[in-house]
Structures are given as C-alpha cells and as structure tokens.
C-alpha positions in Angstrom: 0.0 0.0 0.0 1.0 3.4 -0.9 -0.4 7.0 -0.4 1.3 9.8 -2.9 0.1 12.7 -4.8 -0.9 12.6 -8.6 1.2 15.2 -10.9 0.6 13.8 -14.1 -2.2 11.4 -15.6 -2.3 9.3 -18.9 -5.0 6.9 -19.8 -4.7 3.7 -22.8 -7.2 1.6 -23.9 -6.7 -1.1 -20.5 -5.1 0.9 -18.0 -5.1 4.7 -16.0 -1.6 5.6 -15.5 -0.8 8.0 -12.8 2.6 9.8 -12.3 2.4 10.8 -8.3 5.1 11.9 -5.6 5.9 10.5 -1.8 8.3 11.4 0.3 10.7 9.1 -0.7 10.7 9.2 -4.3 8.8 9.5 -7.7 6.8 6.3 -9.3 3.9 5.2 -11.2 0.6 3.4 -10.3 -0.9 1.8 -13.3 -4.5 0.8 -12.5 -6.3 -1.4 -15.2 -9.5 -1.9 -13.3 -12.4 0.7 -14.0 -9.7 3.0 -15.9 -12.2 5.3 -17.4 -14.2 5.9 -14.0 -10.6 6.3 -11.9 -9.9 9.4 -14.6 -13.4 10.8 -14.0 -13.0 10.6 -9.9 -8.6 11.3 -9.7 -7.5 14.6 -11.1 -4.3 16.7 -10.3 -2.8 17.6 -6.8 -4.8 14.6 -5.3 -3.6 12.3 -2.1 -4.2 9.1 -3.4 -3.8 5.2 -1.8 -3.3 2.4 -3.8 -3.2 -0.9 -3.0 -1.3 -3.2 -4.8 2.3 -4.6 -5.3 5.6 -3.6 -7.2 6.6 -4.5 -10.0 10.5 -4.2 -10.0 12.7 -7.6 -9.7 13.9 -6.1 -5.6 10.8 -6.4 -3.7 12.8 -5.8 -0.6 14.1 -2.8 -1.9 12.2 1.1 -1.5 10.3 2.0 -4.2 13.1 3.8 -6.8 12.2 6.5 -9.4 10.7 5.5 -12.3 9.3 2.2 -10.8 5.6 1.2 -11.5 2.7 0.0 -8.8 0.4 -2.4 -9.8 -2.5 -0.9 -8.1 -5.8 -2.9 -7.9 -7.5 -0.3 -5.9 -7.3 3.6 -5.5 -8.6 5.7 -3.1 -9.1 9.2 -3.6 -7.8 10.1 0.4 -7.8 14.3 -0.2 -9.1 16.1 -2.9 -7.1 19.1 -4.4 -4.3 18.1 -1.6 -1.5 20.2 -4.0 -2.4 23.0 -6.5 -2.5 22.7 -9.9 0.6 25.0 -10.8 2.8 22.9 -7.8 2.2 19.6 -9.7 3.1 21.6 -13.0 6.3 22.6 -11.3 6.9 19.3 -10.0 6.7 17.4 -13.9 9.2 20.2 -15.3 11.8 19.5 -12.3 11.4 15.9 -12.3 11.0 15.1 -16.3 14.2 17.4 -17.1 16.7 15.6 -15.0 17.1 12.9 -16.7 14.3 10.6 -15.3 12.0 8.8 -17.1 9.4 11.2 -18.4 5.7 9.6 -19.1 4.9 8.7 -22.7 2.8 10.0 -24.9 -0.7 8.6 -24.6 -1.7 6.6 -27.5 -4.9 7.2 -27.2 -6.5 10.4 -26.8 -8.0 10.6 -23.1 -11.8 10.8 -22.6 -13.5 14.4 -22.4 -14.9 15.2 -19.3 -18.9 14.7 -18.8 -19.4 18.4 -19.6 -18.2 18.6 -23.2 -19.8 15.0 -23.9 -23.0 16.7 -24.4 -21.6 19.4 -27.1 -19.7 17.0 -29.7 -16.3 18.6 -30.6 -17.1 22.1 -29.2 -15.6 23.0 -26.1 -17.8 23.4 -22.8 -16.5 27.2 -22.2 -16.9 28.0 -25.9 -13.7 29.3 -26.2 -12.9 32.1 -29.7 -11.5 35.2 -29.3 -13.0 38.3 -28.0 -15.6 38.5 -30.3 -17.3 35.1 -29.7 -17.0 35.9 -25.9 -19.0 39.5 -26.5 -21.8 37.1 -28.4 -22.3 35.2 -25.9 -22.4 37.5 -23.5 -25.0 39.8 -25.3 -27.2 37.0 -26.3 -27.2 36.4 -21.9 -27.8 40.3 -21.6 -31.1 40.0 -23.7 -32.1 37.0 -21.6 -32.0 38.6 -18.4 -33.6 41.6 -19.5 -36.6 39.6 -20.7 -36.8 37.7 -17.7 -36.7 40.5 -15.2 -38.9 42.2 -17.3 -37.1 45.4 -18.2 -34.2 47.7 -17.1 -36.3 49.6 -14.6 -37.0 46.6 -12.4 -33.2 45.3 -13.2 -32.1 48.5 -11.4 -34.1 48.4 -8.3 -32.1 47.7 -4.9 -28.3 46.9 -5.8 -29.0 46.1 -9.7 -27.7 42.8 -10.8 -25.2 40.3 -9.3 -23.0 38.6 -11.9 -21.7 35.6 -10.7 -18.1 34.5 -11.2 -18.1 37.0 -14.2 -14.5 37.1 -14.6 -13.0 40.0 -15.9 -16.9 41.1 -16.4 -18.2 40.9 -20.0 -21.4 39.8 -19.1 -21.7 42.8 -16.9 -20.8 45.3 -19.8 -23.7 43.9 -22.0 -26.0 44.4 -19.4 -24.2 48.1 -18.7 -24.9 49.0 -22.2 -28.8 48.2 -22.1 -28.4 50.7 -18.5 -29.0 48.1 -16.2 -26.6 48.3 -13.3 -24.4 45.1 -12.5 -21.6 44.3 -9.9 -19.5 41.4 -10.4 -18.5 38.7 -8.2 -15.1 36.6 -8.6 -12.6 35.1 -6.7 -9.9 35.7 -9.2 -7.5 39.0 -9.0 -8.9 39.8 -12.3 -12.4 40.4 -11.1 -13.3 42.9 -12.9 -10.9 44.1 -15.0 -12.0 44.1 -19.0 -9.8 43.7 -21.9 -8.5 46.6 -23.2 -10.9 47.0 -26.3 -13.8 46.5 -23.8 -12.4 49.2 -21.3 -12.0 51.4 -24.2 -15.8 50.6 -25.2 -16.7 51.3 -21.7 -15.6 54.8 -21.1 -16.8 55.7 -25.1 -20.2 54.5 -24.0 -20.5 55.7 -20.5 -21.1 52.4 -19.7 -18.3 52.0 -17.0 -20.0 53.5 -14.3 -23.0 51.0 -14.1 -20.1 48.6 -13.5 -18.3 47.5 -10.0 -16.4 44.3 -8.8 -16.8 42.8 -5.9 -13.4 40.1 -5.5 -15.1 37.4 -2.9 -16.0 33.8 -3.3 -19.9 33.2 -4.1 -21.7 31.4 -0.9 -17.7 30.4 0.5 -15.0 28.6 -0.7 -15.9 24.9 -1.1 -13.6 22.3 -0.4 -11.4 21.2 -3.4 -12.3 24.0 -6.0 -10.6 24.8 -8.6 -8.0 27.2 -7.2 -5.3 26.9 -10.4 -5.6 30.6 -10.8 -3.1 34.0 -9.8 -4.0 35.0 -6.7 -5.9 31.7 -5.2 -3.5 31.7 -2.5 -4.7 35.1 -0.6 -7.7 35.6 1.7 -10.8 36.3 -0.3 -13.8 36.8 1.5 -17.1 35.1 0.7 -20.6 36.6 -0.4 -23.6 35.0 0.7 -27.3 35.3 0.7 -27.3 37.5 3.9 -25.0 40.1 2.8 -26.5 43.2 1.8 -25.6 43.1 -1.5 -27.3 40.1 -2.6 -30.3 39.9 -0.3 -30.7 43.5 -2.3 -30.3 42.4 -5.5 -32.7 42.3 -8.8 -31.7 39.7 -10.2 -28.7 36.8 -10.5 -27.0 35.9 -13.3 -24.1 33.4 -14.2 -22.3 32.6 -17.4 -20.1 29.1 -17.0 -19.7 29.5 -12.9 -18.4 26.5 -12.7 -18.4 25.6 -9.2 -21.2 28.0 -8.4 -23.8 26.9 -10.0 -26.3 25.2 -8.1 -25.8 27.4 -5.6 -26.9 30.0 -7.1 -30.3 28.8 -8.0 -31.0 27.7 -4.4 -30.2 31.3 -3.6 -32.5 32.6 -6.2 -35.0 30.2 -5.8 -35.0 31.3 -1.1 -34.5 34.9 -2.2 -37.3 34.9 -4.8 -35.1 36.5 -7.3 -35.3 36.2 -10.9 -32.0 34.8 -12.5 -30.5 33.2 -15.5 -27.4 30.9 -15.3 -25.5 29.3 -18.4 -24.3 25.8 -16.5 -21.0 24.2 -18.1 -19.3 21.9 -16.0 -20.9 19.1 -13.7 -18.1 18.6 -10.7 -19.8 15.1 -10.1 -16.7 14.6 -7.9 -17.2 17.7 -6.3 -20.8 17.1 -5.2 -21.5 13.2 -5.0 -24.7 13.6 -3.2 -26.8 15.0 -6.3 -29.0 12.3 -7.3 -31.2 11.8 -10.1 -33.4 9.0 -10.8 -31.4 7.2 -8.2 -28.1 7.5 -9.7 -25.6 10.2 -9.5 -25.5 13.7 -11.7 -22.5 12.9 -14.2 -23.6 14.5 -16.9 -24.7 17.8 -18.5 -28.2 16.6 -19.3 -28.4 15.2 -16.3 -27.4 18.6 -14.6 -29.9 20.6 -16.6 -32.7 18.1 -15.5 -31.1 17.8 -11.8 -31.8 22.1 -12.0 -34.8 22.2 -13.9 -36.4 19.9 -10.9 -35.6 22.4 -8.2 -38.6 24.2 -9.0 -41.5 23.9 -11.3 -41.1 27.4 -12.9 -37.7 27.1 -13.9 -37.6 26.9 -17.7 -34.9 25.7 -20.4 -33.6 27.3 -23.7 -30.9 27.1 -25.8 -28.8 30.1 -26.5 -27.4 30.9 -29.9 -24.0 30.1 -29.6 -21.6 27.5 -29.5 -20.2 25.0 -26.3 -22.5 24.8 -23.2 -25.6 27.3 -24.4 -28.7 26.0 -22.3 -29.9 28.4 -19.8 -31.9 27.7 -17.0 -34.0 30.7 -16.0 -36.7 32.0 -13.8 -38.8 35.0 -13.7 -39.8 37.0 -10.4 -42.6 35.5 -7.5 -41.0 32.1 -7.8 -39.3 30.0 -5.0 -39.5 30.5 -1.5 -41.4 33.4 0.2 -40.1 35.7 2.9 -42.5 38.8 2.4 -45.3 39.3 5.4 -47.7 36.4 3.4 -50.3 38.3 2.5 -51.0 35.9 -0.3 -50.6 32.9 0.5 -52.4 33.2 3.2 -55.6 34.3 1.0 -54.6 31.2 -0.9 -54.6 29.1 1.8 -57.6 29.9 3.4 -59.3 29.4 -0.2 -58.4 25.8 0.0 -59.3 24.9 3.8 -62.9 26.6 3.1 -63.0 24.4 -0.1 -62.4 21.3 2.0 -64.3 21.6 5.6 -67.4 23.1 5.7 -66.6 24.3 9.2 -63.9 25.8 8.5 -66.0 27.7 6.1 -67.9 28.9 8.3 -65.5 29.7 10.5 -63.7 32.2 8.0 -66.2 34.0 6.0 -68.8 34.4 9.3 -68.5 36.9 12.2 -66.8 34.6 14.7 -62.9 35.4 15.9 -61.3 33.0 13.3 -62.6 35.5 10.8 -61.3 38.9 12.3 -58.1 37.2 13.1 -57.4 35.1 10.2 -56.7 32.3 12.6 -58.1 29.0 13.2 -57.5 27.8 17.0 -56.4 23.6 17.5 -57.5 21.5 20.1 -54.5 20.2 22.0 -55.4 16.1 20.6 -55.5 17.7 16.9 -51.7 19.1 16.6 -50.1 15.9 16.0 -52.6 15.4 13.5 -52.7 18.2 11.9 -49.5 18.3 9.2 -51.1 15.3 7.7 -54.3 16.5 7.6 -52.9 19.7 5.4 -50.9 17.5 3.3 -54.5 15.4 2.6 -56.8 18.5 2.0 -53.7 19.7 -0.5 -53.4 16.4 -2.9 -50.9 15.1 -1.2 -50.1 11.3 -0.6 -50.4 10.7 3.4 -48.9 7.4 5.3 -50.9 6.1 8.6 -48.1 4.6 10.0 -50.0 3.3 13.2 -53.7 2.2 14.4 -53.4 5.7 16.7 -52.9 8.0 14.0 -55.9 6.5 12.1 -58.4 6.7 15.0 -56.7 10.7 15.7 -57.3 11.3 11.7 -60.6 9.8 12.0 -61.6 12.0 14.8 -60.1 15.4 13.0 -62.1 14.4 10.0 -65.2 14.3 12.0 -64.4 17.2 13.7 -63.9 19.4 10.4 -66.5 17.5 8.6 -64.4 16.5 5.7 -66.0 13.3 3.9 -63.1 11.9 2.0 -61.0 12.1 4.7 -63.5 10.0 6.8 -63.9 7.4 4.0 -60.3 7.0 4.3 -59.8 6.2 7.8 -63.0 4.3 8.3 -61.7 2.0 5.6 -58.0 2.4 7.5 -60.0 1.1 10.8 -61.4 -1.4 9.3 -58.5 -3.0 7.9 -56.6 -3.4 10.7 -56.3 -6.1 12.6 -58.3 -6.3 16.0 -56.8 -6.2 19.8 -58.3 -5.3 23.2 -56.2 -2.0 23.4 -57.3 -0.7 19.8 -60.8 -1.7 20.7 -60.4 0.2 23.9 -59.1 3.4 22.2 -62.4 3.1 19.4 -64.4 3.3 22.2 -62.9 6.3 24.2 -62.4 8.3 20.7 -65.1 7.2 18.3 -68.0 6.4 20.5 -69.6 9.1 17.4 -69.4 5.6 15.2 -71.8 3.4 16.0 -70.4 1.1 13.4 -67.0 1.2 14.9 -68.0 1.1 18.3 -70.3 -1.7 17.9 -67.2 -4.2 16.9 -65.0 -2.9 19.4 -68.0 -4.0 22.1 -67.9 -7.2 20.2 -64.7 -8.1 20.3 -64.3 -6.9 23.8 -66.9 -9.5 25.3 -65.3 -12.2 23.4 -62.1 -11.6 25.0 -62.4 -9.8 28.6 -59.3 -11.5 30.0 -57.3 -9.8 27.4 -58.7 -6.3 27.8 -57.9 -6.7 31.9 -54.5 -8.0 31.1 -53.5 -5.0 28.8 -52.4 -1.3 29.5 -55.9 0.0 28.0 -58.0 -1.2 30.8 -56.4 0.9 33.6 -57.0 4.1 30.7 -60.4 3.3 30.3 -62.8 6.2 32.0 -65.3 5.5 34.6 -68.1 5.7 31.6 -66.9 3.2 29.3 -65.9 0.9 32.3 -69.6 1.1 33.2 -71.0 0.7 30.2 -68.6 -2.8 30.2 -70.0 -3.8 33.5 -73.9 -3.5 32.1 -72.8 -6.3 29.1 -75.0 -9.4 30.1 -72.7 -11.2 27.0 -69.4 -10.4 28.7 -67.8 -13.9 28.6 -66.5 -13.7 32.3 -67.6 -14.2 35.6 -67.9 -11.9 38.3 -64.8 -12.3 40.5 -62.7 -12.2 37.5 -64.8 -8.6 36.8 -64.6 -7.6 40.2 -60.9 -8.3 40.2 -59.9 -6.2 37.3 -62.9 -3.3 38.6 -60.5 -3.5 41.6 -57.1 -2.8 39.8 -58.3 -0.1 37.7 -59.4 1.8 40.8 -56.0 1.4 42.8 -54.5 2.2 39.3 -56.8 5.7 39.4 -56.4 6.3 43.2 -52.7 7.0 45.0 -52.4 5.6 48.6 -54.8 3.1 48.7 -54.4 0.3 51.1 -54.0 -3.4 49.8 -56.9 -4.5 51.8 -59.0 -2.1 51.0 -59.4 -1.1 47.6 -61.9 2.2 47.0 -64.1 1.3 43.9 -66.5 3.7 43.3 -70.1 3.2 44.6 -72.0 3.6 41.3 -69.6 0.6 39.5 -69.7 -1.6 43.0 -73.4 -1.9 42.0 -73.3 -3.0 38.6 -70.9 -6.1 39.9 -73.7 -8.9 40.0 -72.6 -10.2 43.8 -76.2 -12.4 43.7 -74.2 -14.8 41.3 -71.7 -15.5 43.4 -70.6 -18.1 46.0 -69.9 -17.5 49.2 -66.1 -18.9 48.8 -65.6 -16.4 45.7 -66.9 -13.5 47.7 -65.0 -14.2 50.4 -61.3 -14.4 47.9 -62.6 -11.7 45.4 -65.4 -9.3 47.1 -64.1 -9.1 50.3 -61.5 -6.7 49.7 -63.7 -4.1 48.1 -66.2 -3.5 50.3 -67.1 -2.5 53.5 -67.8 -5.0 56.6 -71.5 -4.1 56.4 -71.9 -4.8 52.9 -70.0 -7.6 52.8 -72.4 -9.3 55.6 -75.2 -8.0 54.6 -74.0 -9.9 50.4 -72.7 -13.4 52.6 -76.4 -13.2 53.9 -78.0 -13.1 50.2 -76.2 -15.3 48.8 -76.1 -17.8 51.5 -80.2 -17.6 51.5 -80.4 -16.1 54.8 -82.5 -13.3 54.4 -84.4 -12.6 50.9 -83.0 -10.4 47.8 -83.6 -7.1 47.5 -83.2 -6.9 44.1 -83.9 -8.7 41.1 -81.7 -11.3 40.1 -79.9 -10.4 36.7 -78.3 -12.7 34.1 -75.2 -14.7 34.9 -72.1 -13.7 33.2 -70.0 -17.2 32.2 -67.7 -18.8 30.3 -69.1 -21.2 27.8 -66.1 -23.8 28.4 -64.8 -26.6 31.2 -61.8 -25.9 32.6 -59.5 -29.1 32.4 -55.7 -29.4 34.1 -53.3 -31.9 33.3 -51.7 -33.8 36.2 -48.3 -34.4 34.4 -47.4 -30.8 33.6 -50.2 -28.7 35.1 -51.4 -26.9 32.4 -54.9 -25.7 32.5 -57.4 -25.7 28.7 -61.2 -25.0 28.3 -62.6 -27.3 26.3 -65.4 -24.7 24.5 -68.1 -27.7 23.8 -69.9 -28.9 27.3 -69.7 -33.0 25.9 -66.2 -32.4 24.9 -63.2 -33.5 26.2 -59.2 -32.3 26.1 -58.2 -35.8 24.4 -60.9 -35.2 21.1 -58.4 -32.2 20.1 -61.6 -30.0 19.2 -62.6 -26.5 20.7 -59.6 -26.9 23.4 -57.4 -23.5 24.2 -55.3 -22.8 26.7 -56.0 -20.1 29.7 -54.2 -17.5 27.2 -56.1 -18.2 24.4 -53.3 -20.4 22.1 -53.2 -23.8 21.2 -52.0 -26.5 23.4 -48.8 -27.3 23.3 -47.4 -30.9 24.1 -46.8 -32.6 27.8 -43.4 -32.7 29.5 -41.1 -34.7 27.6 -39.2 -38.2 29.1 -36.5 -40.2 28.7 -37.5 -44.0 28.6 -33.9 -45.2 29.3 -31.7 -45.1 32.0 -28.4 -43.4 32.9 -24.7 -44.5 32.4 -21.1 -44.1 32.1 -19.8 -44.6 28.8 -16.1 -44.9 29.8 -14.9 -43.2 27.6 -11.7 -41.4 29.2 -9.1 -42.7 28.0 -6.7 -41.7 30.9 -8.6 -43.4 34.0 -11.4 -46.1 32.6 -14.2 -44.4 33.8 -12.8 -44.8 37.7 -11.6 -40.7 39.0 -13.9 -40.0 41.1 -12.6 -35.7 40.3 -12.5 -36.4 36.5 -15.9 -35.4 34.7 -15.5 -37.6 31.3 -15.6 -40.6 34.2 -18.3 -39.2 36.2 -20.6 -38.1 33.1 -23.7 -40.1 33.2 -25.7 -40.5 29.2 -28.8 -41.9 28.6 -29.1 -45.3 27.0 -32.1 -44.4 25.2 -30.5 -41.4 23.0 -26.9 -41.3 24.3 -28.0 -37.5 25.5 -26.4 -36.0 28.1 -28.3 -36.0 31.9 -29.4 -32.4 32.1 -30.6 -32.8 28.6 -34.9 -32.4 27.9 -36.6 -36.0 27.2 -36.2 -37.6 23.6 -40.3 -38.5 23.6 -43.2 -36.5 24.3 -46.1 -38.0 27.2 -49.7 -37.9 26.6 -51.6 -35.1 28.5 -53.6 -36.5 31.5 -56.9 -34.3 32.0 -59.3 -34.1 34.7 -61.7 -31.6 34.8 -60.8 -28.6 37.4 -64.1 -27.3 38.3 -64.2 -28.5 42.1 -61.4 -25.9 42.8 -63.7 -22.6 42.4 -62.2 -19.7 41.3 -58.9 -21.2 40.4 -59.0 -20.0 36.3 -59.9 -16.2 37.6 -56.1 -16.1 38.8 -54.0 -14.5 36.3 -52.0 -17.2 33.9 -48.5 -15.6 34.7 -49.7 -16.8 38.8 -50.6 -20.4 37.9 -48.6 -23.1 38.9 -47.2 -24.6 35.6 -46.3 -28.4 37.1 -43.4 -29.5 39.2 
C-alpha cells in the first residue's frame, strides 16, 4: 500500500496511469480496473492510496524513481491536496533531469462529462473576444426579458454577476443601463480587456459597472483554485450580505463551481436569475442524485436544476459550447414577504375542503377577524397530515393511533373523504383489546365502529384486563362494560380487574382495602356469586357491612332485595393436566381435552405438548481414555448418558407423554387467577 500525490495522468485503452510523488521518491501506479471511472474521480494535486504490489525484480528494496505500482485499488484520500501549478512545477523538475518522463498517450484521453454533451465544441466555448461579447450579449437579452425590463433590473443593488471574470457579461448588461456588480474570486475580477475598457468609457457604460473580488456562498472544499491570486484571503458573499439579499436579479455565465448554488439562492430569495451551467463537478458534489443514480452528466445537470422548482424553464442560447440556460422569472421559490397571499390562498383551499372551517372564515366569529383557526390540543399531532390530505398530497398512517386521531379530526372538520379514508383504514386493521379500547374512548360518534369494538371486547375480557388499555379506560366506558350481560367472564374475574383499575386511578390506597366507586360496585352482580368467591374476590372491596349483609343473600339467609340479573359465564370446562399442570377450556360442554376440538389454553393459544421423558436409564460410557471411567474428580468418568439417545443428563426428554386431563371445576375460582400466577407443574 501506498499514499502519494498525482502530478501527471495518462489513460490507454486497459489501464489509467498516474505519475504521483511521496516522500521518498517519484513512481507510477498503473490501474487497469475501472480505468475510465478512476480518470473521472482522480484529477491533479490529489492524495491518493493504492493498493497493490511492485513491480520491479527487488521487492525488498524502496520504491526507486521511475518504478511502476500495480494498483488494484485507488482511493481518492484528499481532494485538491496540492495546486494545480505545484504539480506543474513538480513534472518540469522531475522530467528534465534525466528521469524517465511519461509517454505519450496513444490514445487520446476521454473528455470530461461536460463537453460530452456538445460534440467537438468545447464546454466554455472558447474564440476570441468576439465570440466571448456574443455570448455575452445574447445572456444580456435574456436577463432583461426575464426580469422584465431595465427599470425593475435596477431596483435595490442592480444585478449580481456571478463569477463574471473579468466582467463581459456585466458590460452587456451596462450598455442596455442596467446596473451590475460582479462577483469573482480571481484577482482579475473585474478588469476588462482593453478594447472593452475602451468601449466602456466611449459609452458611458463604465459607471454602471463594479467588482466585488469574494468567493460566491464560500470557498468549497477542493475548488478549482489553479488561478493567480488563489493563495490570498478572499472573502465570501452569501445570501445575507447586503448586496445580494438587495439584489434584482442573479445571473451566471459558466460558474463552474457556483452553479447550483446560485439557483438555491435565487429560488429562497425569490429573485429572478439566469445561469448558463457548463461543468458538472460530479466529484465535487456526489450527493446529487437523479433517478437514483448520480449527476455525471450535463443533461443530467440541466434536468437535476430544472427539478428544483417547477417554474424554472430551459432554452438554448445561440452560440456554441455549453448554451442551455436555465432561468426563472420574479414570484417564484420561496417566500419571505409578510404572506399576505398565500395566506388568502390558503384559506381558499381549507374553506373548499371543511365546511366548518368555512364557516368559521367567511362568518363573524374570531377565526374571521383574526385570520386564525385555534387547534384543540389532541388535533396538533394530527394536523400536518391533515394539510398534506386536504392539499393532494399522498399521506402514510403509520400506526392504528394515527388513524383513530385522523378519523376523529375528520369528524371534527366534517371532511368526507377524509372520513372514508380512515374508516376503511380502521377497518382494515387487525383487531386487539387496546385498539378496541381506544375506538371506544375516541369514536363512540361511530356506532359502526364502536359496535365491533363491544364485540370483540366480550369475546375476550381477559385480554382487555390483562392489557395497559384497561387501567386508561374512564369510569363511563368501564360502566357501560360492566352492564354487558354477554361479557364472557364471571364476576370475581370482573370484580378483580374493577379492583385494579381503581388502585390504578387512586394513589395511597391500602392493599386490603381497595376504593371502587359506589356507582360501579353496583353493577358487579354479587347475587351470582358463591360464598367462597366472595370471600377471595369481594371481600376486599367492600365495606364489613356490605360484605355481611351480600354473605347473607347469597347464603339464602335473608331474601333479595333486588332482582336477580343474568349470569355472566364462560361457555367452556376448565381441564388441568396432572403431568405438567397446564390448565385448557374445552369450549363444547360433551367435549373433552383428548378429542383435540374446541380446546385452548388459559391464554387463548393452542396446546402445546406434555413434559417430555427419557424412557432409558443413565450411564457411564467410559470413555476417558486416561482413568477407565474410575476418577472419582474427573468429569469424562463421572458423566452419566442416557441409554435411550446417548444424551447427556441435564438434557430435555427424547419423547413427548400424553396429557392427562381431569376436569378442574371442584377448585372454584382457580381460572380467575392470572395465567403468569398459575402453577405450571413441578
């Protein structure tokens, strides 16, 4: 492996030859994988490792002068890491002394991406001073049809030309009277030939003309820099300085570098602006995408732009190299005035969509005088998607929450295709006991929704005690619960989970004593109850009168003094086997575990098998070599297998046992215990 810095380049039909520095001497790396993508990414003055080996008869020796590097892969470790008139200055010291100087490619090296798009014509255009003025002028006339005129072109600071150069473009423009200043790193910024200086001063047109010398938006990491002067301290111009936040317009023949930026800063400024691209610098900025691969070409640049905004527009200038302006009148982009507008506009399309909001905005009421419609605190979260909806734009539900919140907003604002959309959303999804739970708290305005969230809940009680959602669950919908004659649970399992959400709403209750309110303690059917399950499940809840005064009902020692109401069961026969102690319901009252049919478990899953056996027995297979099976302190002697699958001892059984059922219903109360509580078997 090697790391030096490339001062010469040469590419062949099969390999990319690179003549690069270290510190120790001068060599080549010749690369024959990917040649033609190593010349687009590895250019002049960069720090580059390659891996690879030698190629000279002393591998043991250093590298010499003049030796080549097989190189398999290059790394581009630091763009621009010497300048491009160093490594100039390096070939003509090293190449005159008598070393071996590169040969002359034999075949001519690819053009970069930017002139691929303009056959044999150079990207820049190149021509004398003549072609440069037509080029220029034909820019002039753009901007000033753009912008719309000289008068608006000279409002505020006039226009900003960036990277003008020596400022041609900004003489055009100064001889239709439209004011320009000219932005350019170079120590020629601003300074025109001498025919066009001489021009100038015939035609007044030098004092519409200034220079500003400062790098557009800041000096970006391995720009070109191969220029007089690019070692000083230049300053930078960005969108906040006076002079461009000012501005009229932006324009930008070739600027290289520059050029995306300064569309983004036309497009947040809302300033109109033209700008000539020419050059790609796909090395320079590998994060532009387009179609999901990278912007390598000019085409691809154009279209990369044009996408930026939808009022950008295309033509093609008449004149020769890179001549397809992008350009973009006034009121486009971004806006930063007080909004005036767009609020009107906005307010158009939320009355088009709600009805209430409708009335809300054109009637007497505050959100009228104000221009602003007040949230409820549930709706904020909501809300952006909402916008996006009532706008055309696609929308992702990514949870059951933000459907029933959506749902609710749509309600709330009347909107009807919103509320297709969600109830269909709802729908959909699959059912639990805490999405149930929430339909009810949030939609109880859907009678269709609610009504299979009451379904589901009575068809599975023990899961809606066992989750989160029953201790969130207000005092109304836990009454409303507690009136369900098909709840498929009895009452100590009820009274139970009544019991944990009250010491889950109340702080500093006592274990023995759990406060449930009065008005749900009377909708808990005690009258079907035994005596043993109110004294394990009812006793804690209520008072020592009450709980007398129930023992004494129930027991038939004194009469009702209500009306008995319907018993609350479960429709199965709770079975346990004696191996492994697993408790089923079998769900048909004939049925048993054995038939296979209508038999869950206390969780509601399937039944998995019995506690598995070994039918063998254990030994010692001697089989340490060292002592015959008789250390008592080795472990190969004292490591018992069984006979049956040559397993070790601690290992599970190698066949499965046969559940053995009897019915549990002598022990009452035993299923209302929570599963996680149940013994599981010795």
């Amino acid at each position: 492996m090697c790391e030096a810095v490339v001062i010469h380049r040469r590419i062949y039909p099969d390999a990319l030859r690179l003549s690069v520095v270290s510190d120790e001497s001068c060599f080549e790396v010749c690369c024959q994988a990917s040649s033609r993508r190593l010349w687009r990414e590895i250019k002049l003055g960069d720090l580059i490792s390659a891996l690879g080996k030698w190629r000279h008869a002393n591998t043991d020796s250093a590298a010499r002068c003049g030796d080549v590097f097989a190189a398999v892969a290059v790394e581009v470790r630091e763009m621009r890491h010497w300048g491009v008139q160093r490594c100039i200055a390096a070939q003509k010291r090293l190449f005159t002394r008598g070393e071996r100087a590169p040969p002359a490619a034999p075949v001519q090296a690819p053009k970069a991406a930017l002139c691929s798009a303009y056959g044999a014509h150079e990207a820049h255009g190149g021509g004398d001073l003549a072609a440069l003025s037509k080029r220029c002028e034909a820019v002039a006339d753009l901007v000033l049809e753009v912008a719309g005129g000289k008068d608006v072109l000279n409002r505020g600071s006039g226009v900003v030309d960036v990277a003008g150069g020596t400022g041609l473009l900004s003489l055009a423009l100064a001889m239709r009277g439209v004011r320009c200043t000219v932005v350019d790193p170079r120590s020629s910024c601003g300074c025109l030939p001498s025919r066009a200086r001489k021009l100038a001063r015939k035609t007044g047109a030098k004092e519409l003309v200034s220079a500003r010398r400062a790098w557009f938006g800041g000096k970006l990491v391995g720009a070109d820099d191969a220029f007089k002067g690019a070692q000083d301290e230049v300053p930078s111009v960005t969108e906040d300085c006076e002079l461009v936040r000012e501005s009229s317009a932006l324009c930008a023949l070739h600027p290289d570098e520059a050029t995306e930026l300064v569309v983004d800063t036309a497009l947040r400024l809302r300033k109109p602006f033209v700008v000539v691209p020419c050059c790609v610098f796909a090395r320079l900025f590998p994060h532009r995408r387009l179609d999901g691969g990278q912007v390598s070409s000019v085409p691809d640049f154009l279209s990369f732009l044009q996408a930026k905004h939808p009022c950008i527009r295309k033509v093609q200038l008449p004149f020769d190299g890179a001549n397809w302006a992008l350009f973009s009148a006034a009121e486009c982009g971004e806006r930063r005035d007080d909004g005036a507008e767009v609020d009107r506009a906005h307010s158009a399309i939320l009355q088009l969509q709600s009805p209430v909001l409708r009335t809300m905005l054109r009637s007497e009421m505050e959100e009228s005088k104000s221009n602003r419609v007040k949230l409820q605190p549930d709706f904020v979260e909501a809300l952006p998607q909402v916008l996006r909806f009532w706008y055309g734009l696609p929308i992702s539900v990514e949870s059951f929450e933000s459907a029933v919140k959506l749902r609710k907003l749509a309600e709330y604002y009347d909107t009807e295709q919103l509320k297709s959309l969600t109830i269909e959303l709802l729908l959909n999804a699959r059912p639990s006991a805490s999405r149930m739970a929430l339909v009810l708290e949030s939609l109880s305005f859907e009678e269709h929704l609610t009504g299979r969230a009451w379904a589901y809940l009575e068809a599975h009680p023990r899961e809606l005690f066992a989750s989160s959602a029953w201790l969130r669950l207000s005092a109304t919908t836990v009454a409303d619960f507690l009136r369900r004659d098909a709840v498929l649970c009895r009452e100590p399992a009820l009274l139970r989970a009544l019991a944990r959400w009250a010491r889950a709403r109340e702080e500093g209750t006592t274990p023995r004593r759990v406060a449930v309110p009065e008005d749900l303690l009377r909708l808990v059917r005690f009258e079907n109850m035994s005596p043993a399950e109110l004294k394990s499940a009812a006793k804690p809840c209520l008072t020592p009168e009450q709980y007398v005064e129930l023992l004494e009902e129930v027991s038939g020692a004194t009469e009702r003094r209500e009306k008995r109401r319907a018993v609350r069961d479960r429709p199965w026969r709770p079975f346990r086997c004696s191996c492994c102690g697993l408790d089923v319901f079998v769900l048909a009252e004939s049925g048993l575990p054995g038939d296979g049919k209508g038999v869950v478990t206390a969780d509601g899953g399937a039944v998995p098998e019995c506690r598995r056996y070994h039918p063998g027995f254990k030994w010692n297979v001697l089989t340490c070599p060292d002592h015959n099976g008789k250390c008592p302190t080795c472990r190969r002697c004292s490591a018992l297998r069984w006979s049956c699958c040559q397993m070790a001892e601690s290992s599970i059984g190698c066949r499965g046992r046969q559940h053995e059922w009897h019915e549990a219903g002598s022990k009452s109360g035993w299923w209302e215990e929570p599963p996680q509580k149940r013994a599981r078997g010795k």
